[in-house]
C-alpha atoms as one frame of an Amber mdcrd trajectory, in Angstrom:
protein
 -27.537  -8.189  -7.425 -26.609 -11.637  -8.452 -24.580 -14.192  -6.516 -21.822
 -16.196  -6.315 -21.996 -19.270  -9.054 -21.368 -22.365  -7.351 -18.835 -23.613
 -10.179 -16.875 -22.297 -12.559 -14.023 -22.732 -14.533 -10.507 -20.602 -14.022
 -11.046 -19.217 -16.873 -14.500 -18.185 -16.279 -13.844 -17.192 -12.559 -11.187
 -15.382 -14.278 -13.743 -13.370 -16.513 -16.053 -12.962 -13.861 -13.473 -11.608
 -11.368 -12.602  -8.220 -14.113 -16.119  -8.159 -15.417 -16.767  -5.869 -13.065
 -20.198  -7.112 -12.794 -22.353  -6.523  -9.215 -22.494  -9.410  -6.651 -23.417
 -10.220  -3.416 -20.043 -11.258  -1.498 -22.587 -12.413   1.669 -23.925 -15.114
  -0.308 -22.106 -18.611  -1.471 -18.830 -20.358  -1.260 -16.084 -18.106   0.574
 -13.250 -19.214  -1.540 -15.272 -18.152  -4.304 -16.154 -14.946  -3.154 -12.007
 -14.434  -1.543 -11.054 -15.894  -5.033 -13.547 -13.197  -7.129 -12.428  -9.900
  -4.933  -8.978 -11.056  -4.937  -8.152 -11.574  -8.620  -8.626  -7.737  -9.564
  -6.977  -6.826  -6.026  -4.289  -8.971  -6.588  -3.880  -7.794 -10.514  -4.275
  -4.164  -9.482  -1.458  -4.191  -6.647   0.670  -6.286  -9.389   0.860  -3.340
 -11.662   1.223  -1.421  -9.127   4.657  -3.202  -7.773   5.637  -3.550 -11.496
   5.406   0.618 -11.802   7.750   0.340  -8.725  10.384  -2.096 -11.061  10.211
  -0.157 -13.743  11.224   3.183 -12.301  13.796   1.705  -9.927  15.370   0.102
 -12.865  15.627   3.479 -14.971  16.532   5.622 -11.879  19.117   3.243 -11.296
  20.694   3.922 -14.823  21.499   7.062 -13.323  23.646   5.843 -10.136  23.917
   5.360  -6.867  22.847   9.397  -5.812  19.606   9.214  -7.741  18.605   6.175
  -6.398  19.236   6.984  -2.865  17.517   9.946  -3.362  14.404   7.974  -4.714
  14.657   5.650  -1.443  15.284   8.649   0.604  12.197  10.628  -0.682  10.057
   7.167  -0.427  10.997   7.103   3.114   9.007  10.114   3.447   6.395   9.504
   1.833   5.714   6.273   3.779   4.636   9.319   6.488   1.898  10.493   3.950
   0.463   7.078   2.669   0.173   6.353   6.252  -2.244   9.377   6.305  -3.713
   8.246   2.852  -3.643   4.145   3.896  -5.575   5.257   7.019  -8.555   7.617
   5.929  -8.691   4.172   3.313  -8.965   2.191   5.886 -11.775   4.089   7.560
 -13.526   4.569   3.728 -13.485   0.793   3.199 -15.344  -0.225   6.577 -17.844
   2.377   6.509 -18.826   1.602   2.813 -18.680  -1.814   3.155 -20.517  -2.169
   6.244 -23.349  -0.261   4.556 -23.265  -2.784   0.961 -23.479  -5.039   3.663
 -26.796  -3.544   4.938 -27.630  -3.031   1.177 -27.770   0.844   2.226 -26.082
   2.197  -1.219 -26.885   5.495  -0.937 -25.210   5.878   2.614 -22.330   3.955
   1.268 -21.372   6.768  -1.644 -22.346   9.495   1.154 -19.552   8.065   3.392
 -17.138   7.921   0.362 -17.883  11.784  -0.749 -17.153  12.694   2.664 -13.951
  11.211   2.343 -13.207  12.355  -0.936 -13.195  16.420   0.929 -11.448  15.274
   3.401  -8.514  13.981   1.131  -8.986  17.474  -0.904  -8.025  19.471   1.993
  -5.762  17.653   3.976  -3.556  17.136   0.385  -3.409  20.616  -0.658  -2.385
  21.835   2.535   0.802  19.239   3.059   1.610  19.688  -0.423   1.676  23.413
  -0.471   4.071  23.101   2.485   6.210  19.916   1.031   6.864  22.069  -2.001
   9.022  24.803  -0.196  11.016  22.039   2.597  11.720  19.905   0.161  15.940
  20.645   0.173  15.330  20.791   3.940  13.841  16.925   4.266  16.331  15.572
   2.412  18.696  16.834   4.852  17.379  16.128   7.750  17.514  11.981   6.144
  21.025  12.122   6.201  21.374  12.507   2.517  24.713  14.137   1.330  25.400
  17.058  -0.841  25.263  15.207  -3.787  22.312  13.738  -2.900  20.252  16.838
  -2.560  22.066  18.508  -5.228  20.926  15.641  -7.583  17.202  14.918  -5.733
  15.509  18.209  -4.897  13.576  18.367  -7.652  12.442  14.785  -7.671  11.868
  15.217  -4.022  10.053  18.687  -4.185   7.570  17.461  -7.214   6.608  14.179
  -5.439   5.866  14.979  -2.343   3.694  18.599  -3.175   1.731  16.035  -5.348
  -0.228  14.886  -2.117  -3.138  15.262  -3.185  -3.489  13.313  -6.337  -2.343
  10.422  -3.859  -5.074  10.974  -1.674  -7.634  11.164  -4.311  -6.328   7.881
  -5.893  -6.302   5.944  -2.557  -9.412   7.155  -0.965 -11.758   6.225  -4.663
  -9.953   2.764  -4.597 -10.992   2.601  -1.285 -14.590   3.002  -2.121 -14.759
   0.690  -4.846 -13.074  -1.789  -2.683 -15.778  -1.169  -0.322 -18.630  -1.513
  -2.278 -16.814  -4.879  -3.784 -15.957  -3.262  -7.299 -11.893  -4.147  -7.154
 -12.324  -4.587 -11.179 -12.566  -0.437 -11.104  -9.892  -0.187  -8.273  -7.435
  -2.297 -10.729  -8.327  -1.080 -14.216  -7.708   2.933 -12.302  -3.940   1.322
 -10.961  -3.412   0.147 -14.513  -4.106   2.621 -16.802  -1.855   5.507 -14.369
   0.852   2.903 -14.216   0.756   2.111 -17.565   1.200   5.695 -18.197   4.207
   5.970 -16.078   5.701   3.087 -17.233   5.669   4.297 -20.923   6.559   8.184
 -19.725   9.451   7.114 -17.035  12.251   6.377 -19.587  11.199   8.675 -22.212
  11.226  11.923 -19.699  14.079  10.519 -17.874  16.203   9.760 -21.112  14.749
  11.982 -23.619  13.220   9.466 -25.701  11.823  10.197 -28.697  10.475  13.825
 -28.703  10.695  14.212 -25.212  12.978  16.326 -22.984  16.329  15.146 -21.096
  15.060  15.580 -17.849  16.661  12.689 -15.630  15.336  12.006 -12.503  12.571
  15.360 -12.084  11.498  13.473 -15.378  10.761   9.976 -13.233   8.633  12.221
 -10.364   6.889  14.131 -13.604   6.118  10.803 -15.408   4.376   9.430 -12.103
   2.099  12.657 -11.674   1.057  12.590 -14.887   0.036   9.094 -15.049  -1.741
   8.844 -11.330  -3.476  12.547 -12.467  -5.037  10.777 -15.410  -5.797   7.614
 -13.129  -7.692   9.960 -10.630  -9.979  11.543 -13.271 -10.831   8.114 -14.818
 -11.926   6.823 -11.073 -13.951   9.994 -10.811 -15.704   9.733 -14.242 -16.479
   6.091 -13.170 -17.838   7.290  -9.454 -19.939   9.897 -11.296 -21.268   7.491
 -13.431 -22.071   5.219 -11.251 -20.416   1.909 -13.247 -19.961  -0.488 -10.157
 -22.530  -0.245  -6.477 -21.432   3.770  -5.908 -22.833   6.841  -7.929 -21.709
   9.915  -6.884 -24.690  12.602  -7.519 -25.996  15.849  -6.089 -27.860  14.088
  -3.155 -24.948  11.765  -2.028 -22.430  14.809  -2.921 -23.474  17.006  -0.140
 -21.301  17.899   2.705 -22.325  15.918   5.972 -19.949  17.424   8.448 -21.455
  14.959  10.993 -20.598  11.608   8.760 -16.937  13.692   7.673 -16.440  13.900
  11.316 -17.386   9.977  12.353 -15.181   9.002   9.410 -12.060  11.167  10.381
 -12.245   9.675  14.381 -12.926   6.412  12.618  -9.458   7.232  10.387  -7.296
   8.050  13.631  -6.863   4.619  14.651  -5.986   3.634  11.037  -3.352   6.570
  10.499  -1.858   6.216  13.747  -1.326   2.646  12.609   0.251   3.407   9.416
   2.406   6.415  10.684   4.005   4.012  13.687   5.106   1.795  11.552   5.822
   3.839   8.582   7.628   6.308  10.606   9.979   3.224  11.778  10.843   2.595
   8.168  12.061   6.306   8.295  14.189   5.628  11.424  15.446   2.793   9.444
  16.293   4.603   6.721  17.986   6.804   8.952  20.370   3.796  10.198  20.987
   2.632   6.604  21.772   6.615   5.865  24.791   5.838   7.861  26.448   3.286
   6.541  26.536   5.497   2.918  25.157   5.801  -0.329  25.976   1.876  -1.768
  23.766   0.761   1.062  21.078   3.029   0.956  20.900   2.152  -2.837  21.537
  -1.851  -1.989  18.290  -0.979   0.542  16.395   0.978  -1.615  16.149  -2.103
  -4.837  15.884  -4.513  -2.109  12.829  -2.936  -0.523  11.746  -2.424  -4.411
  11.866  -5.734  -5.133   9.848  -6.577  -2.330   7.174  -4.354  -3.047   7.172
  -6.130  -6.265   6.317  -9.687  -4.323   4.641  -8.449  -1.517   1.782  -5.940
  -3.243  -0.472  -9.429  -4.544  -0.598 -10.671  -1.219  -1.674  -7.015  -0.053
  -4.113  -7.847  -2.774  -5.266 -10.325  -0.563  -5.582  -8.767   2.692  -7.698
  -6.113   1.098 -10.094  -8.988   0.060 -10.156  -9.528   3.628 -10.980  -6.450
   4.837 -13.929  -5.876   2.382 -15.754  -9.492   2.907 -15.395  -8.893   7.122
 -16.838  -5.419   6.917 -19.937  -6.514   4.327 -20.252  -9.961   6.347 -20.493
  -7.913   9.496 -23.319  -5.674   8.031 -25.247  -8.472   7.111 -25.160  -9.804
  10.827 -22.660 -13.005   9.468 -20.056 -12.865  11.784 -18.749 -16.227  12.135
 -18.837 -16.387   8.248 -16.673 -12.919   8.219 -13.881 -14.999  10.397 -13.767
 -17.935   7.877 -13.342 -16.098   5.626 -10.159 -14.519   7.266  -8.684 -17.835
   8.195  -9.062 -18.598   4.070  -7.383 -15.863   3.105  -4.448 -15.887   5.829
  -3.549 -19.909   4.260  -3.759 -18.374   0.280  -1.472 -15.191   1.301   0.711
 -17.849   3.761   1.131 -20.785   0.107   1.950 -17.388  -2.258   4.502 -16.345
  -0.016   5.987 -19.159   0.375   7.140 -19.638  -3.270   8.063 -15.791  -3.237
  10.778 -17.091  -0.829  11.728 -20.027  -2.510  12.443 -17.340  -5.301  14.555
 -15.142  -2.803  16.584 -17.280  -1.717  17.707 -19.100  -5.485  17.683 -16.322
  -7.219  18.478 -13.471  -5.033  21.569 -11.839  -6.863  20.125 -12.502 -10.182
  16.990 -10.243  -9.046  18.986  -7.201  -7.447  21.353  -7.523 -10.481  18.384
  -6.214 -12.834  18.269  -3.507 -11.004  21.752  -2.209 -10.012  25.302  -2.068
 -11.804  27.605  -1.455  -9.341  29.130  -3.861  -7.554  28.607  -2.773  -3.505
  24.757  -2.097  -4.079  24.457  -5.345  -5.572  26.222  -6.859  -3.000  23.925
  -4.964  -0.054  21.046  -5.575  -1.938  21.546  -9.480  -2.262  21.871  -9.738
   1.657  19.021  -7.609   2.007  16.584  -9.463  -0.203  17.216 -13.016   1.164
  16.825 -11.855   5.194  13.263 -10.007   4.122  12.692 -13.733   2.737  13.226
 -15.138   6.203  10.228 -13.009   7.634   7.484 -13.769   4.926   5.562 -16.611
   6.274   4.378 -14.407   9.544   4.645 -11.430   7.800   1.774 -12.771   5.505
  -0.197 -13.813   8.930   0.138 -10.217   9.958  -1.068  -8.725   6.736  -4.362
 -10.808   6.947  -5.357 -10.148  10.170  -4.278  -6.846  10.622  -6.907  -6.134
   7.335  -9.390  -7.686   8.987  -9.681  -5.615  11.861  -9.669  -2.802   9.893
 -12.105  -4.654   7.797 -14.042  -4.356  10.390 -13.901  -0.725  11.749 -11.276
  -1.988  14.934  -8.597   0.118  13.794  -7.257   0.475  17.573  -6.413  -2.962
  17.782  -3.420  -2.701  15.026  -2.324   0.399  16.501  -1.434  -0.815  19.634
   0.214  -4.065  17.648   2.140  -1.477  15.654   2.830   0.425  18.801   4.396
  -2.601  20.492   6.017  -4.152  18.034   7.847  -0.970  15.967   8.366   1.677
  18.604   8.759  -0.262  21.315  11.013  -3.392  20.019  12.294  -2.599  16.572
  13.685   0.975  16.500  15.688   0.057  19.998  16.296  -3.210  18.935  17.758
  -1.963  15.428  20.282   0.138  16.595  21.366  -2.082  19.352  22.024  -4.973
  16.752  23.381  -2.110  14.220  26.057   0.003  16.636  26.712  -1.511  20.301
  26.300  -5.487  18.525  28.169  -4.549  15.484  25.744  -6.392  12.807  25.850
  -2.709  10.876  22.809  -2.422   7.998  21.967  -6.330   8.128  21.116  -5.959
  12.520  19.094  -3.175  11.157  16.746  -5.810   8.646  17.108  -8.732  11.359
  15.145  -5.958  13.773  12.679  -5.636  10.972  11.572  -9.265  10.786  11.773
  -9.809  14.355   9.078  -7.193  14.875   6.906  -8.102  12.066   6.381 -11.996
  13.786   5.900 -10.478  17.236   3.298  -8.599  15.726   1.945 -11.199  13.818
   1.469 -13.461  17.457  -0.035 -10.576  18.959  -2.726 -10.420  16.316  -3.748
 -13.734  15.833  -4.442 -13.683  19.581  -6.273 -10.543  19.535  -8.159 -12.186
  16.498  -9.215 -15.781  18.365 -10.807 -13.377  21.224 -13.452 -11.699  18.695
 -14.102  -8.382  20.001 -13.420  -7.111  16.568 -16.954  -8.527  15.624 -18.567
  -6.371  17.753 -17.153  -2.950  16.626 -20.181  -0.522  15.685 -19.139   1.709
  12.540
């Protein structure tokens, strides 16, 4: 493997960073190595918040029912990323404790494992999305013309599962084994694909059928199906540090079994707080349609700022867990407190933006005048929380980075269950602050849980953890 140059120009680092090319992330100057894992991170989570423009811009074409049936149906499927986000999270230590220990061979046996794991747990919930899909949207609070409008949007994304799985969990082991160029160029050739498809489905562009917003959840199938088979000609190739092959392939029900106790701390992370954002959306449900669609292009828009720096915190994550396996701890927490000030400066100017040019942004994406309205409000008090939201991100990917997945758990635990979901519909109902209390709960959460970490962080059990 080669290192780390010592200099290089942007443009060079640049090249370097989507080269693809195998390096040792243990070795050299940390910003260097944050800077050459982050680039493709960064570049693969923007395409991935630009999909999430696009189709909230063309759904939106079709009013305020289709769109709060897109936010509605995204609201549940915050439930399954969690489940997908977590068995990643548990993929991306494992493998890249064992780069770490230059133990290649172990690393692709964890990822396989992970890979059947994804296969079964996806066809099962999507076998049984398929058939409660009318039901769900019900039991969000969506009205009748919701559902009428949404079932089939709601009933094709959500039995897709499993192609979600799969396109988390290889990410996850590229990430791991420091190949983000393969993680990004996978995100941005199924994006791309969606992007062109979305309009042309929904509309009936060109030769293709009328078939309005079914046409937006067939459009992102197709384009994450063709994404998934590209990551798995690339794993079975063996193009970056993994090779999937006959040895490596085998079932290892003791490894599946350390990785899924590894993954409970990391989905019961992801489904406390991504079941809040249901509860939320439950609250906003309330208030009717113009706010749930105000909500829905606000929290697109966010995704659209916030993915890079998620970008970021997976660069985080994957230098702690291969610093750890080469017995460079102290180096593995510098490199934390790098990343936490590059996510904390990007953020920054992403609220600058918010608050200038809020109703110019939310205008893009809706035409009537209420969501526009809701969605304005929204946008700029999400701005307000950025700074320790950014914090959070970091360190919150760093012990997961490094196989502590019980220590953001308990964060999450605290922070959403205990203070924002009570603290939301206090400021919503008895305080009267309706949907804005609801987003002022949000942000006061996030910072709580952002202290919380940092001191968990400063007492450095997390370099201990055995994976």
């Amino acid at each position: 493997m080669t290192s780390t140059p010592s200099r290089r120009s942007w443009w060079g680092t640049l090249r370097a960073a989507l080269s693809g090319e195998p390096r040792d992330y243990t070795t050299g100057k940390l910003s260097q190595a944050i800077v050459l894992l982050a680039i493709p991170m960064v570049l693969e989570m923007s395409m991935e918040s630009l999909f999430a423009i696009c189709d909230i811009y063309w759904v939106s074409r079709l009013g305020s029912d289709a769109t709060a049936a897109v936010g509605l149906t995204e609201s549940v499927l915050t439930l399954y990323y969690a489940i997908a986000v977590g068995l990643s999270i548990a993929t991306t230590a494992m493998v890249s404790r064992r780069i770490g220990e230059k133990d290649p061979i172990a690393a692709a046996q964890a990822g396989a494992q992970a890979v059947y794991l994804g296969l079964g747990i996806g066809v099962l919930t999507g076998i049984l999305c398929w058939f409660a899909a009318p039901h769900i949207l019900s039991l969000m609070g969506a009205e009748s013309s919701v559902i009428d409008l949404g079932v089939g949007y709601t009933r094709i994304m959500l039995a897709s599962n499993v192609i979600i799985l799969l396109l988390f969990l290889h990410n996850a082991i590229f990430r791991g084994a420091g190949d983000p160029a393969l993680a990004m160029r996978a995100l941005w050739l199924g994006n791309g694909i969606n992007i062109v498809l979305d309009p042309c489905l929904i509309f009936g562009w060109g030769p293709f059928p009328a078939l309005g917003l079914t046409g937006a959840a067939i459009a992102t199938v197709i384009g994450r199906t063709v994404a998934v088979l590209y990551q798995l000609h690339h794993l079975r190739r063996g193009s970056g540090a993994i090779r999937f092959h006959r040895q490596t392939m085998a079932p290892d029900f003791e490894r599946m079994w350390r990785l899924l106790r590894l993954s409970v701390g990391g989905i019961a992370q992801m489904l406390i707080a991504t079941s809040s954002w249901v509860f939320m959306m439950r609250l906003m449900a309330h208030f009717g349609s113009h706010v749930v669609a105000g909500y829905t292009v606000a929290i697109r828009i966010c995704l659209f700022s916030i993915l890079p720096a998620w970008g970021l915190s997976n660069a985080a994550a994957t230098l702690v867990g291969q610093h750890l396996g080469a017995k460079l701890p102290q180096r593995a927490e510098r490199a934390v407190w790098i990343t936490g000030f590059y996510n904390m400066a990007f953020l920054l100017s992403i609220v600058i933006i918010f608050l200038l040019a809020g109703e110019t942004l939310v205008r893009f994406f809706a035409t009537e005048a209420e969501p526009i309205a809701y969605g304005t409000r929204f946008l700029q008090i999400f701005g307000y929380g950025y700074l320790f939201y950014g914090w959070g991100m970091i360190l919150t990917q760093a012990f997961n980075g490094a196989g502590d997945t019980m220590t953001p758990t308990w964060l999450n635990l605290i922070a959403f269950w205990i203070v924002q979901i009570p603290l939301a519909w206090i400021l919503a109902f008895p305080l009267g602050q309706g949907p804005s209390g609801v987003l002022w709960a949000v942000i006061l959460a996030d910072s709580l849980m952002t202290i919380l970490a940092l001191i968990c962080f400063m007492r450095g059990r997390w370099k201990k953890q055995v994976v």
